[in-house]
Backbone atoms as SQL, in Angstrom:
CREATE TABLE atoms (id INTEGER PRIMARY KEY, chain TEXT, resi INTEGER, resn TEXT, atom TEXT, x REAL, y REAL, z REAL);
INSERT INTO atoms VALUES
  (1, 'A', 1, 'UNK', 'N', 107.155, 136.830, 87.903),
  (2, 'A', 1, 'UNK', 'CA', 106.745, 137.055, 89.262),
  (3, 'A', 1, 'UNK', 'C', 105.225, 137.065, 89.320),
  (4, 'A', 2, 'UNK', 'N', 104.774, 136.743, 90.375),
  (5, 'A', 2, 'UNK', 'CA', 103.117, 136.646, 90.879),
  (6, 'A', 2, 'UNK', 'C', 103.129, 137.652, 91.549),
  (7, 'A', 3, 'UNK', 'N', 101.962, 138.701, 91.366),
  (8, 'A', 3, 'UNK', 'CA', 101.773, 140.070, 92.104),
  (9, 'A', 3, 'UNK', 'C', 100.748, 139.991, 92.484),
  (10, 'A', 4, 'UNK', 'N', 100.165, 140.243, 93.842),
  (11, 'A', 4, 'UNK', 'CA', 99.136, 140.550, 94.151),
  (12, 'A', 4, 'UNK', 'C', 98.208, 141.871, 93.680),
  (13, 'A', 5, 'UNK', 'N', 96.778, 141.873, 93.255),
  (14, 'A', 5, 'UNK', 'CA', 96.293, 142.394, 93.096),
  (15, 'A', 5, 'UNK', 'C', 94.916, 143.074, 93.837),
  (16, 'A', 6, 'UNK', 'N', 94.566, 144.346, 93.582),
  (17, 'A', 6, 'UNK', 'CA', 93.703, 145.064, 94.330),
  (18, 'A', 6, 'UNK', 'C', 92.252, 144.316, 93.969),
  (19, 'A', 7, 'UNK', 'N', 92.001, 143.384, 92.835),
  (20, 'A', 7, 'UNK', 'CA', 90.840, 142.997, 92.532),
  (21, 'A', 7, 'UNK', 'C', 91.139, 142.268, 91.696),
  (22, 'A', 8, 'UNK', 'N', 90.181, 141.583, 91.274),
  (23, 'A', 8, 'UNK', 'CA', 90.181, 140.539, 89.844),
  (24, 'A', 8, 'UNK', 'C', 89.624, 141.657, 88.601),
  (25, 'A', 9, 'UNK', 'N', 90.376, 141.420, 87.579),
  (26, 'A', 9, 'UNK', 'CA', 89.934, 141.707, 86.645),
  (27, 'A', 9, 'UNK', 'C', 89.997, 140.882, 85.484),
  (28, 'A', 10, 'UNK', 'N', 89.489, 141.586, 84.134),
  (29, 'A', 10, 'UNK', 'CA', 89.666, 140.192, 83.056),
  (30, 'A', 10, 'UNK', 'C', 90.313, 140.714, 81.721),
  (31, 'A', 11, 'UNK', 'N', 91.002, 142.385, 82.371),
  (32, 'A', 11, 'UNK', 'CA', 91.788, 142.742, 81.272),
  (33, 'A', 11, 'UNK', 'C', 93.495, 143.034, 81.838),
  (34, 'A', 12, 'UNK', 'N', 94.307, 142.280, 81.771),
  (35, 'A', 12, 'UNK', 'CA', 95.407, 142.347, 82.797),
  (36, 'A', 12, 'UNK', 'C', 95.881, 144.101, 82.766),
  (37, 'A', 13, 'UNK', 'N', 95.793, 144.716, 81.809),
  (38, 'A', 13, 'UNK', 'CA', 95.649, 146.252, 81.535),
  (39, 'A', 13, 'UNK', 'C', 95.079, 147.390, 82.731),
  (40, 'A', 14, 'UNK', 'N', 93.917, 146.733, 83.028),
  (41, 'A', 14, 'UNK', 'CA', 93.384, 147.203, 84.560),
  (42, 'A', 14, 'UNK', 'C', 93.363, 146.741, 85.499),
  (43, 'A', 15, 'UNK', 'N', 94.121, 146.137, 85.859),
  (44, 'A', 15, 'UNK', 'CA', 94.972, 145.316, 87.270),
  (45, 'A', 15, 'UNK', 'C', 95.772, 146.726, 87.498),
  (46, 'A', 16, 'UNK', 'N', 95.618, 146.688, 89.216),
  (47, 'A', 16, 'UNK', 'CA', 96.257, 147.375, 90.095),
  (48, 'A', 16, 'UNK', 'C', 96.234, 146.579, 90.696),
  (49, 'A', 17, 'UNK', 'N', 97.942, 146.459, 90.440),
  (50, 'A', 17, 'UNK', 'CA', 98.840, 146.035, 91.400),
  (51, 'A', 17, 'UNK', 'C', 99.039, 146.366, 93.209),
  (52, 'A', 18, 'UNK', 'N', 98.773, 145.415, 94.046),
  (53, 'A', 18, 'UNK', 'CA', 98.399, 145.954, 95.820),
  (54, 'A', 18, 'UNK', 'C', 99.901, 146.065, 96.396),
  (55, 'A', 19, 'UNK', 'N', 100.422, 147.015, 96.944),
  (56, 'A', 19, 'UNK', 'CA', 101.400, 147.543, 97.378),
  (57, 'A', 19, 'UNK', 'C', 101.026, 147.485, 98.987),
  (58, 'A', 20, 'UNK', 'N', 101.509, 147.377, 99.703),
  (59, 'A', 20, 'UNK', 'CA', 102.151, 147.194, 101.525),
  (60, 'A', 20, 'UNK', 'C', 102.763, 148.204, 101.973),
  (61, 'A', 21, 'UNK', 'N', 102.290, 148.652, 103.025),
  (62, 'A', 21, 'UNK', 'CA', 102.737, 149.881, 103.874),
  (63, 'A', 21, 'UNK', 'C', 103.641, 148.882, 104.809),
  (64, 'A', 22, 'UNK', 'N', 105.216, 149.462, 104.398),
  (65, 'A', 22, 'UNK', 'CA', 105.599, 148.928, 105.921),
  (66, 'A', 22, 'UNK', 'C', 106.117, 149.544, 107.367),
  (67, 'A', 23, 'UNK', 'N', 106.595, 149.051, 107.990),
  (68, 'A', 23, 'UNK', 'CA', 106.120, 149.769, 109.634),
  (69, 'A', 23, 'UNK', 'C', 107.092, 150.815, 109.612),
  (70, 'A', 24, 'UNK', 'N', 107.994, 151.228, 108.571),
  (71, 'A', 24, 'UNK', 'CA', 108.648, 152.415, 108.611),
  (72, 'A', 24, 'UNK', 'C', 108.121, 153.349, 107.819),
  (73, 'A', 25, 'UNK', 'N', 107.006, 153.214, 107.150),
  (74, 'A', 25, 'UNK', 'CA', 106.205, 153.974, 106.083),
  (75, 'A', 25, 'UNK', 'C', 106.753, 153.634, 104.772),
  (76, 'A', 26, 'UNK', 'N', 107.887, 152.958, 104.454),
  (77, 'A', 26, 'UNK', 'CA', 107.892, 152.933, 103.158),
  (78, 'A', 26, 'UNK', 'C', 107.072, 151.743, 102.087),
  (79, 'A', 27, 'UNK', 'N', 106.688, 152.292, 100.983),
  (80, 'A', 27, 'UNK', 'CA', 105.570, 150.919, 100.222),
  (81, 'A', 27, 'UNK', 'C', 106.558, 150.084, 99.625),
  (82, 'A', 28, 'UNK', 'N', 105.564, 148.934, 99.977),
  (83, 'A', 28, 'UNK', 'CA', 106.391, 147.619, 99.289),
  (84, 'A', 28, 'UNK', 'C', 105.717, 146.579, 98.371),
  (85, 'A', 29, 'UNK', 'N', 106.316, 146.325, 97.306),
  (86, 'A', 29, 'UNK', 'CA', 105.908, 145.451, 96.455),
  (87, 'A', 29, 'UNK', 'C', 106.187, 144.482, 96.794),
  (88, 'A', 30, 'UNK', 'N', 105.008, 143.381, 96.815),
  (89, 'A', 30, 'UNK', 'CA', 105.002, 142.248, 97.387),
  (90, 'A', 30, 'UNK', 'C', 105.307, 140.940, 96.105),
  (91, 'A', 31, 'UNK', 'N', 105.575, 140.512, 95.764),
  (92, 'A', 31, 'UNK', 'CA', 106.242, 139.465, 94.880),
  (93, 'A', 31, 'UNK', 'C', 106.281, 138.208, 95.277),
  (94, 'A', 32, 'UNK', 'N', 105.976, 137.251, 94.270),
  (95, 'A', 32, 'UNK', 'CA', 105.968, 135.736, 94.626),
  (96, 'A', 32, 'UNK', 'C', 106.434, 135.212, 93.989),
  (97, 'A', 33, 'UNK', 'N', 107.721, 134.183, 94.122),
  (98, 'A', 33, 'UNK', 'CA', 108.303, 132.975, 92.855),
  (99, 'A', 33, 'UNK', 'C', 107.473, 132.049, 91.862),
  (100, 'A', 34, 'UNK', 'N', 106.390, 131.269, 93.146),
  (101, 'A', 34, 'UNK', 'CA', 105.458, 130.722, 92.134),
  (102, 'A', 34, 'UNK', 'C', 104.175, 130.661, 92.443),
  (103, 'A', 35, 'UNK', 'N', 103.045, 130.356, 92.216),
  (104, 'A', 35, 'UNK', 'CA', 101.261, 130.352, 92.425),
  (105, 'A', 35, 'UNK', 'C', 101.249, 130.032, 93.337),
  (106, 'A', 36, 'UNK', 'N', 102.097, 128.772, 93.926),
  (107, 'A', 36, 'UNK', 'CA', 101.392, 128.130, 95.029),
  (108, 'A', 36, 'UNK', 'C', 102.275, 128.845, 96.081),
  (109, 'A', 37, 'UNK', 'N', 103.043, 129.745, 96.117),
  (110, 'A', 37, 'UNK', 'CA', 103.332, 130.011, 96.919),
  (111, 'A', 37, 'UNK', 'C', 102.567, 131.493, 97.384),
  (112, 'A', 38, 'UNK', 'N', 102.256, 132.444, 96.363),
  (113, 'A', 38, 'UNK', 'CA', 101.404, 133.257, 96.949),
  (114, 'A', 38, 'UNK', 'C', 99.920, 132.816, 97.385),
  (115, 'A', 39, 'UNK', 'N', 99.339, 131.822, 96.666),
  (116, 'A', 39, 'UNK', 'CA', 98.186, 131.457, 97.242),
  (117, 'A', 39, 'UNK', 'C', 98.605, 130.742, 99.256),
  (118, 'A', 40, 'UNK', 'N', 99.781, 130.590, 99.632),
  (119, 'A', 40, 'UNK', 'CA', 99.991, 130.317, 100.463),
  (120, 'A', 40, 'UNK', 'C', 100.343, 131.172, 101.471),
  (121, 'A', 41, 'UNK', 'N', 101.258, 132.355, 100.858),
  (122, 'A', 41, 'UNK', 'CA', 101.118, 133.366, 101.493),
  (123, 'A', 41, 'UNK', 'C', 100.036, 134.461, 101.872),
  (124, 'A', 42, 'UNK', 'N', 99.350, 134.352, 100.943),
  (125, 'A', 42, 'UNK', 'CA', 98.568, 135.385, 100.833),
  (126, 'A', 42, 'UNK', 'C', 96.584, 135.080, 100.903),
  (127, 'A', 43, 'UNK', 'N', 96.684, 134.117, 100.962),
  (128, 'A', 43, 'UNK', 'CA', 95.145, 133.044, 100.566),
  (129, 'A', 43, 'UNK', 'C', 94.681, 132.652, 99.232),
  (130, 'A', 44, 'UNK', 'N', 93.795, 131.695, 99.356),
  (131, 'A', 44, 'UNK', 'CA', 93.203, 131.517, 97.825),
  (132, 'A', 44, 'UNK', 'C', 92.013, 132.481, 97.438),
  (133, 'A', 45, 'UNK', 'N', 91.755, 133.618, 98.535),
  (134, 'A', 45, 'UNK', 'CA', 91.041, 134.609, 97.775),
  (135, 'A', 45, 'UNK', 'C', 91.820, 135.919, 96.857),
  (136, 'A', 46, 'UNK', 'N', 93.215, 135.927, 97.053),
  (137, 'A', 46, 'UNK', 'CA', 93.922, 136.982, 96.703),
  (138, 'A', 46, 'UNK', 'C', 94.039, 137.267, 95.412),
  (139, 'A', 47, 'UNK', 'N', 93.362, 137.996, 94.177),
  (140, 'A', 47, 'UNK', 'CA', 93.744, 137.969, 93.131),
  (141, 'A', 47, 'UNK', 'C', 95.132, 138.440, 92.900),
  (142, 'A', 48, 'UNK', 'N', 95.542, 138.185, 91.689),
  (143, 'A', 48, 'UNK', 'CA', 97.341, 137.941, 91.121),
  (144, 'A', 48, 'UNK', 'C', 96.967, 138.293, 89.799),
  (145, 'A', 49, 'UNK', 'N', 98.332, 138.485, 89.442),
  (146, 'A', 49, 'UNK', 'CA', 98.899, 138.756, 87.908),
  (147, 'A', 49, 'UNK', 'C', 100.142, 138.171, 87.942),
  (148, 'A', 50, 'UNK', 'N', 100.369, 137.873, 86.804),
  (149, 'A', 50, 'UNK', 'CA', 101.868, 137.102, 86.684),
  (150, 'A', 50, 'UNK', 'C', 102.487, 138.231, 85.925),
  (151, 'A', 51, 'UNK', 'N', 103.769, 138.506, 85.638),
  (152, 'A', 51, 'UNK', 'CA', 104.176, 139.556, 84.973),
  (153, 'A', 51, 'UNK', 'C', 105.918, 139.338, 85.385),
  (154, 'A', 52, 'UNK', 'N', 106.759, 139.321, 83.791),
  (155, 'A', 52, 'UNK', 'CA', 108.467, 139.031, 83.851),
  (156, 'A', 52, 'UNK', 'C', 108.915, 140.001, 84.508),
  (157, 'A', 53, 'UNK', 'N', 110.143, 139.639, 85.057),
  (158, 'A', 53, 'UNK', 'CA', 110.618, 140.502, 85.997),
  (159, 'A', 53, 'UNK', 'C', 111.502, 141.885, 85.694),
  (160, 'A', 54, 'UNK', 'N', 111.243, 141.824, 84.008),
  (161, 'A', 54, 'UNK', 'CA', 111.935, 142.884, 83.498),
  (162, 'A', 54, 'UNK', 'C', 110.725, 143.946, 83.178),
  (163, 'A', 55, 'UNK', 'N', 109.893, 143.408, 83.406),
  (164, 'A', 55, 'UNK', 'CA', 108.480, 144.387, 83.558),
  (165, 'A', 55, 'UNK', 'C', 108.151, 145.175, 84.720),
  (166, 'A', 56, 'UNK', 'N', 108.959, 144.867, 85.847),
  (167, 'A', 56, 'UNK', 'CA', 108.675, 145.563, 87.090),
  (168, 'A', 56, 'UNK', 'C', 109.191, 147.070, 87.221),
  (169, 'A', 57, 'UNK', 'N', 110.091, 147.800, 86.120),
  (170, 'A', 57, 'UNK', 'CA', 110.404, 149.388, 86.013),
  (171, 'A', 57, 'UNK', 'C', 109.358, 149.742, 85.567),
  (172, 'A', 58, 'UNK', 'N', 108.274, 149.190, 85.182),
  (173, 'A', 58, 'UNK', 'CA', 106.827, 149.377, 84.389),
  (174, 'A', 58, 'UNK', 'C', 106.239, 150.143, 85.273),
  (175, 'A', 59, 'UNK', 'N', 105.604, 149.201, 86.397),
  (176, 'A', 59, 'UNK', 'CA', 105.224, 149.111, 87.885),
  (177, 'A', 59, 'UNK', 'C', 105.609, 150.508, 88.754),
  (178, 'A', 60, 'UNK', 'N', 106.965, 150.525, 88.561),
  (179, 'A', 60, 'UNK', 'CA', 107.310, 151.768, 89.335),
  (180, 'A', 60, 'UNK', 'C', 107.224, 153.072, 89.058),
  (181, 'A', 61, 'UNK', 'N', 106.958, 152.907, 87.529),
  (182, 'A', 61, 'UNK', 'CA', 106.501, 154.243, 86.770),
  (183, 'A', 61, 'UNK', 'C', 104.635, 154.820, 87.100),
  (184, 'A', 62, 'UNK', 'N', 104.196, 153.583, 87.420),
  (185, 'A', 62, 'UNK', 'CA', 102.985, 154.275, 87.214),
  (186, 'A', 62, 'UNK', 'C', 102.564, 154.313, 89.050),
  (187, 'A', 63, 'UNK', 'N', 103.165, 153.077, 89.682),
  (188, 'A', 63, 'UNK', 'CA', 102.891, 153.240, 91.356),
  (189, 'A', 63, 'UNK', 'C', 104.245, 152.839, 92.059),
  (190, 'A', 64, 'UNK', 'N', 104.327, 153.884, 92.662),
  (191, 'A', 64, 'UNK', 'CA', 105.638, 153.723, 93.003),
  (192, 'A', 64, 'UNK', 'C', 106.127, 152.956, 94.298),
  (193, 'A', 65, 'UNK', 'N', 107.241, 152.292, 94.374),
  (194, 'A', 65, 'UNK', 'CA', 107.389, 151.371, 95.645),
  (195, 'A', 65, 'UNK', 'C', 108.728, 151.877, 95.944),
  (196, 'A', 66, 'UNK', 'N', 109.241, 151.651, 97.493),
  (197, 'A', 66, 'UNK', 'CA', 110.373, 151.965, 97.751),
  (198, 'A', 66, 'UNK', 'C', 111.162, 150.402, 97.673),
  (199, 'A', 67, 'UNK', 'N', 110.327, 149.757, 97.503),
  (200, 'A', 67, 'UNK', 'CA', 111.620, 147.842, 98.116),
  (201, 'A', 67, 'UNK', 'C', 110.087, 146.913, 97.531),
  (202, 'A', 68, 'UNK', 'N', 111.258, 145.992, 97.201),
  (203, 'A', 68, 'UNK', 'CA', 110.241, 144.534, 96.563),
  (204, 'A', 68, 'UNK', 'C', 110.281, 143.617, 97.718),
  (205, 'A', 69, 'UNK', 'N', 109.431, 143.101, 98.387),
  (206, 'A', 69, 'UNK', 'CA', 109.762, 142.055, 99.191),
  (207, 'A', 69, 'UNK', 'C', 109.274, 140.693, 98.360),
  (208, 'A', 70, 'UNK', 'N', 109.889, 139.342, 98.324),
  (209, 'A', 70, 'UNK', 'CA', 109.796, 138.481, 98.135),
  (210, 'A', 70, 'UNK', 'C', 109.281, 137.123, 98.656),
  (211, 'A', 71, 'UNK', 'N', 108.275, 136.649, 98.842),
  (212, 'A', 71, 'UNK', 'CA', 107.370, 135.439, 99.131),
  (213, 'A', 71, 'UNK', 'C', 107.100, 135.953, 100.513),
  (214, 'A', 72, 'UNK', 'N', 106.461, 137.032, 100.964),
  (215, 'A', 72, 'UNK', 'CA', 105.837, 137.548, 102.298),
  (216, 'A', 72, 'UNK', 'C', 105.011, 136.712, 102.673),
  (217, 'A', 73, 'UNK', 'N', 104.496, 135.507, 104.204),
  (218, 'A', 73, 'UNK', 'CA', 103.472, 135.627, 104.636),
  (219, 'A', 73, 'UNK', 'C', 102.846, 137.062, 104.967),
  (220, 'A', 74, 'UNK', 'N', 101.120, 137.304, 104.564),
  (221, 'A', 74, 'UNK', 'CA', 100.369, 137.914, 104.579),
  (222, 'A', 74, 'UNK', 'C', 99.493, 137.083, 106.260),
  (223, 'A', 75, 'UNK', 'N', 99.417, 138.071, 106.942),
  (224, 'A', 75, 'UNK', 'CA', 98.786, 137.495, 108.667),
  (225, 'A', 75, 'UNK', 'C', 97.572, 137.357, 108.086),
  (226, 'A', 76, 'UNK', 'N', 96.495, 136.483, 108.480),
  (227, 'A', 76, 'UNK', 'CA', 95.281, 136.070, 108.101),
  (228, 'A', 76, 'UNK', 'C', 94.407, 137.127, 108.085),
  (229, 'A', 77, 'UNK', 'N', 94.233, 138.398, 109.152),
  (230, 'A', 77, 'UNK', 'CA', 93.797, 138.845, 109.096),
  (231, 'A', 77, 'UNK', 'C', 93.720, 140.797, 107.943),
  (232, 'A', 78, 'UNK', 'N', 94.964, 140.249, 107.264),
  (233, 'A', 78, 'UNK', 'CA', 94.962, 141.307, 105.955),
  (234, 'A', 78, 'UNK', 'C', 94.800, 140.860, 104.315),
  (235, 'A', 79, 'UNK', 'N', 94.213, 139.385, 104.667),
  (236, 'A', 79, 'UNK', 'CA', 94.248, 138.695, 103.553),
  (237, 'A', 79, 'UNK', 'C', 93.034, 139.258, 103.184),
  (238, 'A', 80, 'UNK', 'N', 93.010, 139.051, 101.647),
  (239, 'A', 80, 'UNK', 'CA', 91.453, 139.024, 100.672),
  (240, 'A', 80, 'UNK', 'C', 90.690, 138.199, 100.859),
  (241, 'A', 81, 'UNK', 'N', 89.163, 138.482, 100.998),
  (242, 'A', 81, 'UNK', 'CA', 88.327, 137.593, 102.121),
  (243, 'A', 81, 'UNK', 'C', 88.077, 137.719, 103.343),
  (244, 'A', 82, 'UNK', 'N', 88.921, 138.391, 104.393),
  (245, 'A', 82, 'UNK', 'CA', 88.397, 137.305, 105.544),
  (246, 'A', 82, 'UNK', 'C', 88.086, 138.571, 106.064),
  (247, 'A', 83, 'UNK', 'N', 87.057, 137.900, 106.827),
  (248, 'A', 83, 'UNK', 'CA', 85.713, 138.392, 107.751),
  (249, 'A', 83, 'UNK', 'C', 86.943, 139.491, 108.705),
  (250, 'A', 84, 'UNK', 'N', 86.455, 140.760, 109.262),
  (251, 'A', 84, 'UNK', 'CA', 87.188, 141.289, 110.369),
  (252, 'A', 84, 'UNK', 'C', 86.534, 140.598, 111.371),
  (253, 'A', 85, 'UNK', 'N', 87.046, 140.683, 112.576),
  (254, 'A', 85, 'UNK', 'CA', 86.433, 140.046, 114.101),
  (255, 'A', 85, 'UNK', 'C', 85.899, 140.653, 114.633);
């Protein structure tokens, strides 16, 4: 899976993983099948980590999510990068 991340880093060790508030309050892990699809969902400024999917009880141990959502458009204006208006 492709995970969005809170920043680029260059030790995958200190990657924090970016989690989604959704409109019922619960957090959601956002997940992608392949590159080009989160760079599509999400922009080509969004840093990522790739990481197997048997690695994701990992994830929940250290930040916890209530639900994984799978290949989310991200609205332009919560993407990494872009200017507020």
């Amino acid at each position: 899976m492709y995970l969005p991340c809170a920043g680029h880093v260059t030790d995958p060790a200190e990657a924090v993983i970016e989690l989604r508030q959704t409109r019922d309050g619960r957090m959601a892990l956002m997940a992608y099948s392949a590159l080009d699809r989160l760079k599509y969902c999400c922009g080509d400024q969004q840093p990522w980590l790739v990481m197997p999917t048997a690695h994701l009880d990992k994830i929940q141990q250290v930040q916890h999510f209530d639900l994984m959502l799978l290949d989310v458009i991200i609205p332009d204006e919560f993407r990494h990068g872009t200017a507020p208006a």
